[in-house]
Residue frames relative to the residue before (quaternion, step in Angstrom):
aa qw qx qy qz dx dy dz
X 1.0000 0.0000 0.0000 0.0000 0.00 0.00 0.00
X 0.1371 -0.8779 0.4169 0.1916 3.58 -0.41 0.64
X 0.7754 -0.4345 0.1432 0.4352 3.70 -0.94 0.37
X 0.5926 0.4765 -0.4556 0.4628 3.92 1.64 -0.40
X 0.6861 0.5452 -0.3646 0.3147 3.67 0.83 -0.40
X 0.6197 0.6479 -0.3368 0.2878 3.19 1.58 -0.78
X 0.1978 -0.8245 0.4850 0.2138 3.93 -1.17 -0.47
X 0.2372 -0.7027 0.6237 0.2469 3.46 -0.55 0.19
X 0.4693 -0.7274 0.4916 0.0941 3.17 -1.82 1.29
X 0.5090 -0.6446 0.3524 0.4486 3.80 -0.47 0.60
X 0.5831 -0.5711 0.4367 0.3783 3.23 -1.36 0.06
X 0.4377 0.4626 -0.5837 0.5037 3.86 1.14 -0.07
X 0.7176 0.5310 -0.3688 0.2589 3.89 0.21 -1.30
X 0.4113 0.7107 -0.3517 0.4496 3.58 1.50 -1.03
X 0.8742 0.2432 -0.0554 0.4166 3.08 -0.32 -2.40
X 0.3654 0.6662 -0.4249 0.4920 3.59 1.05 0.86
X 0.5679 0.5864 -0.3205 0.4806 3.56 1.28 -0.48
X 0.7864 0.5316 -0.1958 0.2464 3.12 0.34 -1.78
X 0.6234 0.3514 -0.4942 0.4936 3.01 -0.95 1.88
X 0.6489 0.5592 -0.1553 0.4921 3.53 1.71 -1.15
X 0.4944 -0.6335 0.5821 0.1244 3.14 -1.68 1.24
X 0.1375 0.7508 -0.6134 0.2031 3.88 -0.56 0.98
X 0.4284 -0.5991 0.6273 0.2530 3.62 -1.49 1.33
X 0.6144 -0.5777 0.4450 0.3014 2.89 -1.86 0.72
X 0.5960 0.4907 -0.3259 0.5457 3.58 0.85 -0.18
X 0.6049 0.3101 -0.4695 0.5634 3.95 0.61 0.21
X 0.5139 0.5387 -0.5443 0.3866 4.20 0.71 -0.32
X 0.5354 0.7258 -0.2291 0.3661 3.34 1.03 -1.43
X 0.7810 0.3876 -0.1434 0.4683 3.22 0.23 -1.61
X 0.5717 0.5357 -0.4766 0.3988 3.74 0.84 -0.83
X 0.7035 0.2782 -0.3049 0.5786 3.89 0.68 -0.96
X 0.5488 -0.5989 0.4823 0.3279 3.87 -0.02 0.74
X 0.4962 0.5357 -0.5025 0.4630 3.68 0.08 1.37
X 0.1948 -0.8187 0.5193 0.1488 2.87 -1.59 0.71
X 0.6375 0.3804 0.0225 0.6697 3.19 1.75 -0.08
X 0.4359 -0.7455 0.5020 0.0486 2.98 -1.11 2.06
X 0.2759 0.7573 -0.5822 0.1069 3.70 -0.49 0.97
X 0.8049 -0.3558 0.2386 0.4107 3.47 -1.36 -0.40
X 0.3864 0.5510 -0.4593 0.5798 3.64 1.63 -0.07
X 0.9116 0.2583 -0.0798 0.3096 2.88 -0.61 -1.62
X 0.5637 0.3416 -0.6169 0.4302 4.06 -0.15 -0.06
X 0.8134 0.2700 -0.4417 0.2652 3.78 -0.13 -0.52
X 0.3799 0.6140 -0.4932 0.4853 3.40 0.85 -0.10
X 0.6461 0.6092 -0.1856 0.4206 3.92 0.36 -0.92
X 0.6259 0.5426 -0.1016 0.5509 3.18 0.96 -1.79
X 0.6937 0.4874 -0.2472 0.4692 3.08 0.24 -1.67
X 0.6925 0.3425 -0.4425 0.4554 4.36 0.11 -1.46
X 0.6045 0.7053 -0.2870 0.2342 3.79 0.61 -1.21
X 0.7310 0.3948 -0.1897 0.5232 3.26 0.91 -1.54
X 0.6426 0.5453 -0.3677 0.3932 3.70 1.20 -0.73
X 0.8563 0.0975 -0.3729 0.3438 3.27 1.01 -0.33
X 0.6804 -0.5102 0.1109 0.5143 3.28 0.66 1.65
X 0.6151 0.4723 -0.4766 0.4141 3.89 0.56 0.89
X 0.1433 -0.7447 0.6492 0.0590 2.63 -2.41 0.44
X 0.4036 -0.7063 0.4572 0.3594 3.61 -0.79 0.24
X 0.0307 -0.8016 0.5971 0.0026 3.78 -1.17 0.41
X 0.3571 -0.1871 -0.8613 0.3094 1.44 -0.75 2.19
X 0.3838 -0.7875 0.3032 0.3749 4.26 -0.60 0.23
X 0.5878 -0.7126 0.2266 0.3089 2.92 -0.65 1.43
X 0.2802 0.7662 -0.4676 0.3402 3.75 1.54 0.12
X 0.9408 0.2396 0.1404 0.1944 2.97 0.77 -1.18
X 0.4197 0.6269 -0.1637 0.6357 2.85 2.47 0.00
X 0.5601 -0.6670 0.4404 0.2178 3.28 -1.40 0.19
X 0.3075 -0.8029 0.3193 0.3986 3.26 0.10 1.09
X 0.5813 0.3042 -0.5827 0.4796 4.17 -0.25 1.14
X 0.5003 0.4947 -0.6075 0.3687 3.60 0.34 0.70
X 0.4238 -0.6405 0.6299 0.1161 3.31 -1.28 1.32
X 0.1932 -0.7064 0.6766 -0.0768 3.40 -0.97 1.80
X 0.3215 -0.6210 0.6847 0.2056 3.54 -1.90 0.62
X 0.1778 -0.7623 0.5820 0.2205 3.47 -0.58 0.82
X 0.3484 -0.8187 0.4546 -0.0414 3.52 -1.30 1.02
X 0.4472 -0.4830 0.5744 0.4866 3.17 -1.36 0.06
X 0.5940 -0.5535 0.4678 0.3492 3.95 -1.36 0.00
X 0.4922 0.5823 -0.3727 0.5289 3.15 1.08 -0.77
X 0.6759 0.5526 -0.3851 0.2993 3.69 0.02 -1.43
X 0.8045 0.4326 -0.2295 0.3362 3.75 0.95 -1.60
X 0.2860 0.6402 -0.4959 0.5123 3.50 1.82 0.53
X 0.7537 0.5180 -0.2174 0.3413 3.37 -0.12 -1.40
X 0.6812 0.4782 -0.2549 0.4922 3.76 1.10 -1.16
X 0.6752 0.5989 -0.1456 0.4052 3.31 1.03 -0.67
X 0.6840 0.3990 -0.2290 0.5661 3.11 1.28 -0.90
X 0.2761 0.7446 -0.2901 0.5341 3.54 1.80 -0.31
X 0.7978 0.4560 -0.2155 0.3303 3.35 0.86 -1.05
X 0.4978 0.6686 -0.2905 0.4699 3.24 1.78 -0.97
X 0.7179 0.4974 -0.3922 0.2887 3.64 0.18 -0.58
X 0.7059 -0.5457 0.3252 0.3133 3.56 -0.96 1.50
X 0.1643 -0.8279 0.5283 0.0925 3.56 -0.36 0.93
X 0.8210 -0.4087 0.2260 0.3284 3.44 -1.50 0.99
X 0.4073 -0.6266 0.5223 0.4108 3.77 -1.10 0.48
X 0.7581 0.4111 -0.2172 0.4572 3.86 -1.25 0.28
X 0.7170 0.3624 -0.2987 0.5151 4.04 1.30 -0.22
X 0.5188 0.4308 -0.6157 0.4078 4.10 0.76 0.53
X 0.5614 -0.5005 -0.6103 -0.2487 -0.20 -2.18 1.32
X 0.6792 -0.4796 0.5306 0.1646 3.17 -1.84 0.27
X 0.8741 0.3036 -0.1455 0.3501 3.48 0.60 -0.39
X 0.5008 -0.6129 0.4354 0.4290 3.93 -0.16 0.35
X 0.3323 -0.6288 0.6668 0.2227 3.85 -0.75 1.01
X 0.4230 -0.6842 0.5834 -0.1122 3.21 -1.50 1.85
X 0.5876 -0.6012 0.4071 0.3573 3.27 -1.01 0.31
X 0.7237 0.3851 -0.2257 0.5264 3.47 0.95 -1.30
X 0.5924 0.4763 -0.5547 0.3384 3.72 0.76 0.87
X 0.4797 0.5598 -0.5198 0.4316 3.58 0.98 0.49
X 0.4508 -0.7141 0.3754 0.3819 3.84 -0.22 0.90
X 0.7739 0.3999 -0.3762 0.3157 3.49 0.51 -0.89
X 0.1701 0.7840 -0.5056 0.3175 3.60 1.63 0.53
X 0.7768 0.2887 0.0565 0.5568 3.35 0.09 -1.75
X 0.5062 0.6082 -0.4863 0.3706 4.42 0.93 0.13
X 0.6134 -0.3856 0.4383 0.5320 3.88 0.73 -0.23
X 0.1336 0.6460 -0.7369 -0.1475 3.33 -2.01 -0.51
X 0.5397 -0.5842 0.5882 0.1465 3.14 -1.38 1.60
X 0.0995 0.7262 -0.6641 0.1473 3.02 -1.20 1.32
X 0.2337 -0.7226 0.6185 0.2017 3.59 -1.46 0.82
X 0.6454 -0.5072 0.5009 0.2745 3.42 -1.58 1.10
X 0.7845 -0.4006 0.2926 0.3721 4.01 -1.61 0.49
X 0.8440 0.4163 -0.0865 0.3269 2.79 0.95 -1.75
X 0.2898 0.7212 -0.5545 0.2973 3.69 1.44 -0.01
X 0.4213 -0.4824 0.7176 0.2736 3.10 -1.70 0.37
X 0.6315 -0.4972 0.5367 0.2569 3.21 -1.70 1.03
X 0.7526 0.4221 -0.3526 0.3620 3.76 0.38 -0.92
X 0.4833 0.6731 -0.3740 0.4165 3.62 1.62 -0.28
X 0.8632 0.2149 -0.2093 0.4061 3.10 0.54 -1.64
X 0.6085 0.3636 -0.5755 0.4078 3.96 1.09 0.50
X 0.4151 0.4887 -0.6463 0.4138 3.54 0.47 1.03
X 0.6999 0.4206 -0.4244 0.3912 3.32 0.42 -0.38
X 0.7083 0.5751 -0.3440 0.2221 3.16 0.56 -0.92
X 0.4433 0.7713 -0.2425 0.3871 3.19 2.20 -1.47
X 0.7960 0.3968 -0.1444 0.4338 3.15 0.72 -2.14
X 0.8412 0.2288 -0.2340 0.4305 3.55 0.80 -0.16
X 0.6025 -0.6893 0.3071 0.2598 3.49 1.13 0.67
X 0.0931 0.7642 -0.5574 0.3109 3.35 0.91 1.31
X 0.0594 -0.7418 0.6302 0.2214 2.34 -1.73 0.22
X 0.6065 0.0399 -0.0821 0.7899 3.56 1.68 0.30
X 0.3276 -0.7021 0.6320 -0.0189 2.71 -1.71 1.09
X 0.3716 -0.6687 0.5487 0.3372 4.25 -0.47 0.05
X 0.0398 0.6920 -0.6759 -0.2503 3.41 -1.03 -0.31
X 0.1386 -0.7313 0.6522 -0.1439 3.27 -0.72 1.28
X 0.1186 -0.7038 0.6987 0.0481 3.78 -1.39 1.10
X 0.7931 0.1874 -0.1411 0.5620 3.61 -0.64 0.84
X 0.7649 -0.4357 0.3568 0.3126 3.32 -1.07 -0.74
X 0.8301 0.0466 0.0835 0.5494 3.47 2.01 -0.23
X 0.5819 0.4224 -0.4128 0.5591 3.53 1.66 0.85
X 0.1605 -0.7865 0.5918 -0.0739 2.89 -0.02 2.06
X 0.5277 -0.7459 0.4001 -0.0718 3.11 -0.53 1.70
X 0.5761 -0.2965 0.4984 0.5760 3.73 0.80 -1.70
X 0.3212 -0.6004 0.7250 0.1037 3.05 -1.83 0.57
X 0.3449 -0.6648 0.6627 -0.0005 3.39 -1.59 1.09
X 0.0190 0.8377 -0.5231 0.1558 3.97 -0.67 1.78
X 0.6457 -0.4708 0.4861 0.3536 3.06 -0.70 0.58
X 0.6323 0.4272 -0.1839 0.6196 3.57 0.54 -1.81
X 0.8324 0.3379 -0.3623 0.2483 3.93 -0.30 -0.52
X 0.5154 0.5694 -0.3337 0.5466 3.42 2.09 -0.41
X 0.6381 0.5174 -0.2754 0.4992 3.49 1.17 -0.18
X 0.5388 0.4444 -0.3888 0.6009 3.38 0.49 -0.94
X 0.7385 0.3164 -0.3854 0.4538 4.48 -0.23 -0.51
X 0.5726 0.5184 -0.4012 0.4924 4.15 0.61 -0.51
X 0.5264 0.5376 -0.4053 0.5192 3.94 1.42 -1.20
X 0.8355 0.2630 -0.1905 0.4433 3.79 0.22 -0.95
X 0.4756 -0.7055 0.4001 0.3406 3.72 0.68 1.08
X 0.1640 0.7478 -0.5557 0.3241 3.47 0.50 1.78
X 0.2151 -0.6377 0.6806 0.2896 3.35 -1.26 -0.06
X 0.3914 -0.8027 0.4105 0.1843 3.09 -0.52 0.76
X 0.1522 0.7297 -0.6583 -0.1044 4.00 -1.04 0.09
X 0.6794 -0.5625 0.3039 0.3601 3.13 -1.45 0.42
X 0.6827 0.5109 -0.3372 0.3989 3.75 1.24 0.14
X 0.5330 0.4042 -0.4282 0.6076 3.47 1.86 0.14
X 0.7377 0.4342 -0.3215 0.4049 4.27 0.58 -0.95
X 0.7218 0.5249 -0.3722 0.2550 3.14 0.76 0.57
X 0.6169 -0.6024 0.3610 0.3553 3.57 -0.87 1.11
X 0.0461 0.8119 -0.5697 -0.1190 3.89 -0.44 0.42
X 0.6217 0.5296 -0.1930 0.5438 3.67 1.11 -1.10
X 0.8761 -0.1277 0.0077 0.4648 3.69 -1.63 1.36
X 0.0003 -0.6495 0.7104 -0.2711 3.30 0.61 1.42
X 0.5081 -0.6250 0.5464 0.2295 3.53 -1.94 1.41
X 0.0764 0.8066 -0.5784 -0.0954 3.62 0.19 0.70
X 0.0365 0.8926 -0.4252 -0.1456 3.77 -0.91 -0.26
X 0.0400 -0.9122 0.3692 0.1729 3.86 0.07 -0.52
X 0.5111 -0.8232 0.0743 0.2358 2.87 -0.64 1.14
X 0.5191 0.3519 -0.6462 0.4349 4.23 0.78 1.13
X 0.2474 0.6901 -0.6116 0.2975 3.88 0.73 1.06
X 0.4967 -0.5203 0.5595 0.4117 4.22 -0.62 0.72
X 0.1036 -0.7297 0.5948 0.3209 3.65 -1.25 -0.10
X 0.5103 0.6494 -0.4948 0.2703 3.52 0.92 0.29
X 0.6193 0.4555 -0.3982 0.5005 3.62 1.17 -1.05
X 0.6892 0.4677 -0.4505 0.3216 3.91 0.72 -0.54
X 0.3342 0.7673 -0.4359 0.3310 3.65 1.36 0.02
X 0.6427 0.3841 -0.4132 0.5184 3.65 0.39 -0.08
X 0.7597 0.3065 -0.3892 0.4211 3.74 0.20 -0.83
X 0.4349 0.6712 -0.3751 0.4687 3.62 0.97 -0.35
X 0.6533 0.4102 -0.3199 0.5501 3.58 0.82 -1.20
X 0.6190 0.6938 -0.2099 0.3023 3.73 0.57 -1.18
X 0.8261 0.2309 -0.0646 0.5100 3.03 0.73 -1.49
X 0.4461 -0.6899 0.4591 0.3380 3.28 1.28 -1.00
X 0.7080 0.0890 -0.1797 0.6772 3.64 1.92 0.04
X 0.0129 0.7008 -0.6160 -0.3595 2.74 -1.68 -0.58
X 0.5620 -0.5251 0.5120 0.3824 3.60 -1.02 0.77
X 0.1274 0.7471 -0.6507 -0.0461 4.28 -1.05 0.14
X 0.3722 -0.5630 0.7307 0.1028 3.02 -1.18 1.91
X 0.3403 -0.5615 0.6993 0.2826 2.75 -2.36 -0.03
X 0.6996 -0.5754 0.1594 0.3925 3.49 -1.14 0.36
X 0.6161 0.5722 -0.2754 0.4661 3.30 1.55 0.06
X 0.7881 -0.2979 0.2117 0.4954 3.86 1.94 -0.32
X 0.6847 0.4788 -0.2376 0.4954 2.57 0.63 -2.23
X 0.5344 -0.5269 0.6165 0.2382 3.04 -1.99 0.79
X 0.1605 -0.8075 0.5534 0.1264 3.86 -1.11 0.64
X 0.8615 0.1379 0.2638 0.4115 3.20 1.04 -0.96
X 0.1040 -0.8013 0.5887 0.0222 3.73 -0.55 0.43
X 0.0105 -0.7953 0.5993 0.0901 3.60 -0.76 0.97
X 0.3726 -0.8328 0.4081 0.0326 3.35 -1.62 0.60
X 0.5682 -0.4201 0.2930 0.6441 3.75 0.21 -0.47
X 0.5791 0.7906 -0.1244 0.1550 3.10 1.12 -1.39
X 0.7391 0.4970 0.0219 0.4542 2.12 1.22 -2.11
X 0.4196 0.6415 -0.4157 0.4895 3.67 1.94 -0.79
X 0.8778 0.2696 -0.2884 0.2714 2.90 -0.20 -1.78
X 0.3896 0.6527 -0.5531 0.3410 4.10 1.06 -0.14
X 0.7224 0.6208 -0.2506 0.1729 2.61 0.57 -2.11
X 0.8115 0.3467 0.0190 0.4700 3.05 1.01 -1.72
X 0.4191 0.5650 -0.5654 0.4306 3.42 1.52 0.83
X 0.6271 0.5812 -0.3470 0.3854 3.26 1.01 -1.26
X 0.5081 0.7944 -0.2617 0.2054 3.22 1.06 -1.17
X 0.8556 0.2062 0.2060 0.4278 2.60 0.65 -2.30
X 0.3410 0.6075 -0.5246 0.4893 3.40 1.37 0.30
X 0.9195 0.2138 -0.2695 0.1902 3.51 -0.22 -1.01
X 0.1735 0.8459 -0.3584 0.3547 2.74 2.35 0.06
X 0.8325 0.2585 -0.1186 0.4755 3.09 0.05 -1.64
X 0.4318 0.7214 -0.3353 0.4251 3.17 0.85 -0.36
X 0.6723 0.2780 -0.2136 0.6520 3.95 0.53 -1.64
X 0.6528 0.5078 -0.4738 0.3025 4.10 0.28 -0.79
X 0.6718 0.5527 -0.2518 0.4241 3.31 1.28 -1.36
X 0.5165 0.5283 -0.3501 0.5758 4.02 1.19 -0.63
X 0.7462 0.4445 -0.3408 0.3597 4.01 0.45 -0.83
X 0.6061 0.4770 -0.3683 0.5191 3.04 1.37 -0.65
X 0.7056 0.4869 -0.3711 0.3569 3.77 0.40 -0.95
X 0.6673 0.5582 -0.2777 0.4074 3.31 1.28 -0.35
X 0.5431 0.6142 -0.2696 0.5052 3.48 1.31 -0.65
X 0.6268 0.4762 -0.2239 0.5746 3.66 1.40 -1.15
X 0.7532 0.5063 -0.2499 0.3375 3.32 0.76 -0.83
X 0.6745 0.4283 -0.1104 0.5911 3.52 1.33 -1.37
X 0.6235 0.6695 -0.3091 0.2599 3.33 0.90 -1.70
X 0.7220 0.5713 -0.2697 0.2822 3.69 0.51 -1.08
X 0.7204 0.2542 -0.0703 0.6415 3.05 1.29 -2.03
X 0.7083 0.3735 -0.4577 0.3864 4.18 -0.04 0.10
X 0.3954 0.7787 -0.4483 0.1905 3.48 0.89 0.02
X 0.8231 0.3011 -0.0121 0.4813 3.81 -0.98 0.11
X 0.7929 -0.0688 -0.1715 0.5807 3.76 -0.01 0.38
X 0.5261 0.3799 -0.4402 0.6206 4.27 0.56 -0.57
X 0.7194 0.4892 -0.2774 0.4076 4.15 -0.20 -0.77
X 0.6645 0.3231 -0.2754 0.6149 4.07 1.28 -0.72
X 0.5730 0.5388 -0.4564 0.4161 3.99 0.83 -0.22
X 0.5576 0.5392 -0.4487 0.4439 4.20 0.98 -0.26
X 0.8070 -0.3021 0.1796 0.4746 3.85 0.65 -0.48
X 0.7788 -0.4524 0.2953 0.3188 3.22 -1.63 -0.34
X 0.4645 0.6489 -0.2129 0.5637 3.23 2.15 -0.41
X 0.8751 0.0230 -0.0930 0.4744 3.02 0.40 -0.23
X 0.0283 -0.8964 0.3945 -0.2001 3.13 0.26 1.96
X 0.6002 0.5442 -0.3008 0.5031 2.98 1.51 -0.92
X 0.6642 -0.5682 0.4459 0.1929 3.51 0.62 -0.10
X 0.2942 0.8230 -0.3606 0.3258 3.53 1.76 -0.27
X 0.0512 0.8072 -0.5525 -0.2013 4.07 -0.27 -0.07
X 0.3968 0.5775 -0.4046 0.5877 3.47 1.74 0.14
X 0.5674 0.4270 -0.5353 0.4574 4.03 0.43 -0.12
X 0.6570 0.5820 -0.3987 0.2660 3.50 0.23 -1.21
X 0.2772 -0.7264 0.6169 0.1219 3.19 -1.60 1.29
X 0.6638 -0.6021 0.1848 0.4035 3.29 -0.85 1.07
X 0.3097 0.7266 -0.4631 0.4020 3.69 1.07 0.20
X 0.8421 0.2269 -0.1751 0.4568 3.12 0.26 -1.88
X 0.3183 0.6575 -0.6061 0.3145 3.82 1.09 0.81
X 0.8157 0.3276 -0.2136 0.4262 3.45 1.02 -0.99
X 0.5053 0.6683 -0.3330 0.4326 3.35 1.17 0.11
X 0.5224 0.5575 -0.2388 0.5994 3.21 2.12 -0.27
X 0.7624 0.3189 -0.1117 0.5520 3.58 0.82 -0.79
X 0.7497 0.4718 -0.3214 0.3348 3.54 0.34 -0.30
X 0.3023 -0.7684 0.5208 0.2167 3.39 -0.72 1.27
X 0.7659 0.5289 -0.2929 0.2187 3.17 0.91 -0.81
X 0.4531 0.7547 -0.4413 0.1740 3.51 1.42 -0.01
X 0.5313 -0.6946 0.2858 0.3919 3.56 -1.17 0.00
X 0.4657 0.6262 -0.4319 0.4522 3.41 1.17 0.23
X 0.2588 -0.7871 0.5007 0.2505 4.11 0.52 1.45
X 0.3654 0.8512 -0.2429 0.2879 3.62 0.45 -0.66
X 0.8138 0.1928 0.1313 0.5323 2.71 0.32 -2.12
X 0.5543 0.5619 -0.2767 0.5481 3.40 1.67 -1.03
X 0.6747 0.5034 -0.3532 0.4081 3.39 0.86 -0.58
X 0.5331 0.6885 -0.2258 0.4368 3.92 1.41 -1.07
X 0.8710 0.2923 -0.1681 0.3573 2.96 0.67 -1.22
X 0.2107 0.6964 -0.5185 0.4492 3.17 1.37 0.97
X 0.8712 0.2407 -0.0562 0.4242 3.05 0.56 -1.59
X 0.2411 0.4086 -0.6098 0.6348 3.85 1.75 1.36
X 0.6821 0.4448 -0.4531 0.3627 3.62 -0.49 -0.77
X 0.7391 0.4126 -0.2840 0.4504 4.08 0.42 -0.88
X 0.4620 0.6535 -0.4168 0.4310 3.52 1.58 -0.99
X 0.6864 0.5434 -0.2624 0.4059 3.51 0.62 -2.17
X 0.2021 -0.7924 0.5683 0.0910 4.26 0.89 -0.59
X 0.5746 0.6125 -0.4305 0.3308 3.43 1.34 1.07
X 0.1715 -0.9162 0.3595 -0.0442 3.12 0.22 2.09
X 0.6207 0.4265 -0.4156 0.5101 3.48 1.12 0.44
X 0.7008 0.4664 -0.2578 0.4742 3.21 1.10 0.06
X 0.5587 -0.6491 0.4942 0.1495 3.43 -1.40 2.14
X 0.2276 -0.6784 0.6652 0.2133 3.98 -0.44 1.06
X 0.7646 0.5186 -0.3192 0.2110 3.63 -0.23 -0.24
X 0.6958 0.4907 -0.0986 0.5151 2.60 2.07 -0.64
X 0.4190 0.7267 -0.1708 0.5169 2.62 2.26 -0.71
X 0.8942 0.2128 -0.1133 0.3772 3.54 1.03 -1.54
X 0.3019 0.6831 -0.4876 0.4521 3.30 1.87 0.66
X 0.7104 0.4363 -0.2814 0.4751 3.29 0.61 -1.54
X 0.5405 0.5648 -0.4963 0.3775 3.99 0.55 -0.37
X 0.5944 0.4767 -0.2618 0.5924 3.69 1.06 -2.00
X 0.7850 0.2688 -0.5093 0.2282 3.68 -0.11 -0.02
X 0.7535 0.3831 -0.3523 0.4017 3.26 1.05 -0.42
X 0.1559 0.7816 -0.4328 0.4214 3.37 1.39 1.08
X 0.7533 0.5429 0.0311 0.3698 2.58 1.21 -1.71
X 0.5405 0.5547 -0.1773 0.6072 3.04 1.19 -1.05
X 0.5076 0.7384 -0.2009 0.3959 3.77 0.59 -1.15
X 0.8295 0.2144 -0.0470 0.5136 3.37 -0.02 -1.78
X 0.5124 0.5060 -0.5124 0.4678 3.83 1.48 -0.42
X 0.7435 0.4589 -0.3606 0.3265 3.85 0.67 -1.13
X 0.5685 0.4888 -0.4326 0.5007 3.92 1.19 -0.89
X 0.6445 0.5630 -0.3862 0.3441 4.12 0.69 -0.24
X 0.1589 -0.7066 0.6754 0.1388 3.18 0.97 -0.89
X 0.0652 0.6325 -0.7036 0.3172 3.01 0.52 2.30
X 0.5922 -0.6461 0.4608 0.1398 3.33 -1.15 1.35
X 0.5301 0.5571 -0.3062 0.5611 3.48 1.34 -0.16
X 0.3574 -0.6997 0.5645 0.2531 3.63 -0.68 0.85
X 0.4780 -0.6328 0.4114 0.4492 3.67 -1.08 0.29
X 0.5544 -0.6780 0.3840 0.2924 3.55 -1.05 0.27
X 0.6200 -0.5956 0.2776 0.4288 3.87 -0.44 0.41
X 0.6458 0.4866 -0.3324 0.4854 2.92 1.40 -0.72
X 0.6884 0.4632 -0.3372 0.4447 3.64 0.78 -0.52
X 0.4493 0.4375 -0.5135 0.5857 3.94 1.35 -0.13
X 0.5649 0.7030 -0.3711 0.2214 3.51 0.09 -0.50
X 0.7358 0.4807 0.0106 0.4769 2.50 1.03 -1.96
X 0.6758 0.2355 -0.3011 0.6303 3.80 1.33 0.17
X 0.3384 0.5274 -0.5649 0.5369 3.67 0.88 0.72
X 0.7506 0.5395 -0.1702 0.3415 3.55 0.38 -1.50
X 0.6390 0.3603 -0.2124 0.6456 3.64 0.98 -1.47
X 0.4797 0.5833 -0.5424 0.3680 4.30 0.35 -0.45
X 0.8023 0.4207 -0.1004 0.4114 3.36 0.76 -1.95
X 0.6058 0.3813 -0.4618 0.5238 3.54 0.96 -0.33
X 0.6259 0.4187 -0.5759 0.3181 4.38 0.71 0.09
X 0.3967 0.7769 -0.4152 0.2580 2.96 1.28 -0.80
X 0.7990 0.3758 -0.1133 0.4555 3.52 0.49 -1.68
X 0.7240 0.5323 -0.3552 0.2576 3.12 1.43 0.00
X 0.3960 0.7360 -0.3186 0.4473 3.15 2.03 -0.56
């Protein structure tokens, strides 16, 4: 449907949502569209924010049979910030791994126009180690892909190739980026890319094998890494702070459980210096319980709060890799449980 056919609902009709559950494909359909591109999400945005609403999750970015709650604007501040708070031991991460969280999703992709000559774009490809190239006119009429395998497959049939007969046009890997990337993991294996729109068209990006296995070295090193520290800690603390040092953090956690405890209240166990005296005052006597005389408690529980820290960046799926110094820094605290077990 294109942008003369489309329409844009009043603002009584808008603020007629709010409170109500609606798929992202019926938001669509109210402005006569069927399909999220650079026309239409701001146009959308734009009726939404005028009349003080939003969707939550936003429909920018969801799938269009996911069933949104349309809001006040104010409201999707509040859910969000909801998000920040240190999540449970035994539940990272918490969220479903997206397409646009692999970086080179959202890094660009080099593409040649229709009319290149074929000998242009396998110079390019030579000089920069492609292995497929897009052809793309404009910002989003993605035309065909250019392969090694597809310039071959035409030399196999005593062709001469150009870049409008060797190129792939048909079930191109296309993808975008609030698309899961695990279900796209088979065609990814298949082809060997995938092409990644943003939710508005434009093209953003082009993943590879390559890029998986970076992705998902960084990933998972420190993964296991913080999972392996929770466990050494639980073995470590778990035995001798149970049951009365564990019911002195609150009313939550009465039963005495040291398997409830979120890594927070690891340092709330050890730290003299907090501001709750009380507790600052306990953990003098967790620290003498623990009978670990070659070891500096203060230093001991900085280095806990940092990789606390570190932690809640990795259960977020903060877009920021971790720094070397911060992989470090749970290489470092791993080996000092080690010796403590």
């Amino acid at each position: 449907m294109s942008m003369a056919d489309s329409r844009r609902p009043t603002r009584e009709e808008l603020l007629a949502l709010k409170g109500r559950s609606l798929r992202t494909s019926d938001l669509l359909t109210m402005f006569g569209t069927r399909v999220r591109n650079h026309h239409t999400v701001p146009m959308i945005q734009e009726a939404l924010h005028e009349a003080g609403l939003d969707t939550h999750p936003s429909f920018t970015t969801c799938g269009l049979t996911t069933e949104m709650l349309v809001v006040a604007k104010a409201l999707v501040v509040e859910a969000e910030d909801e998000a920040e708070e240190e999540v449970l031991p035994g539940t990272l991460p918490q969220q479903s791994f997206k397409i646009g969280d692999v970086p080179s999703a959202r890094n660009g992709v080099e593409s040649v126009n229709s009319s290149a000559l074929l000998s242009t774009v396998t110079h390019t490809m030579r000089q920069k180690n492609y292995s497929q190239l897009p052809v793309i006119d404009g910002l989003a009429d993605l035309k065909g892909v250019i392969t090694w395998d597809s310039i071959a497959a035409r030399y196999e049939k005593g062709e001469v190739p150009t870049l409008a007969t060797a190129m792939i046009r048909d079930d191109l890997p296309l993808a975008e980026v609030h698309q899961e990337l695990f279900t796209r993991l088979p065609e990814l294996q298949r082809c060997g890319y995938l092409l990644v729109r943003e939710n508005n068209g434009t093209f953003a990006g082009i993943i590879t094998g390559a890029d998986i296995t970076a992705r998902f070295h960084k990933l998972a090193q420190p993964f296991f890494l913080v999972g392996e520290i929770e466990f050494r800690i639980r073995r470590c603390l778990g035995p001798k702070l149970a049951g009365d040092p564990v019911r002195a953090l609150g009313r939550k956690y009465q039963s005495g459980d040291f398997s409830r405890l979120m890594f927070g209240d690891y340092v709330k166990l050890l730290a003299t210096d907090q501001q709750d005296a009380r507790l600052a005052q306990l953990a003098e006597t967790n620290w003498a319980t623990l009978g670990w005389t070659g070891v500096d408690q203060a230093q001991f529980v900085a280095q806990l709060d940092r990789v606390r820290a570190i932690r809640n960046q990795i259960a977020h799926f903060d877009e920021q890799p971790l720094t070397e110094q911060q992989t470090d820094e749970l290489y470092q605290f791993s080996g000092l449980l080690k010796q403590l077990l």
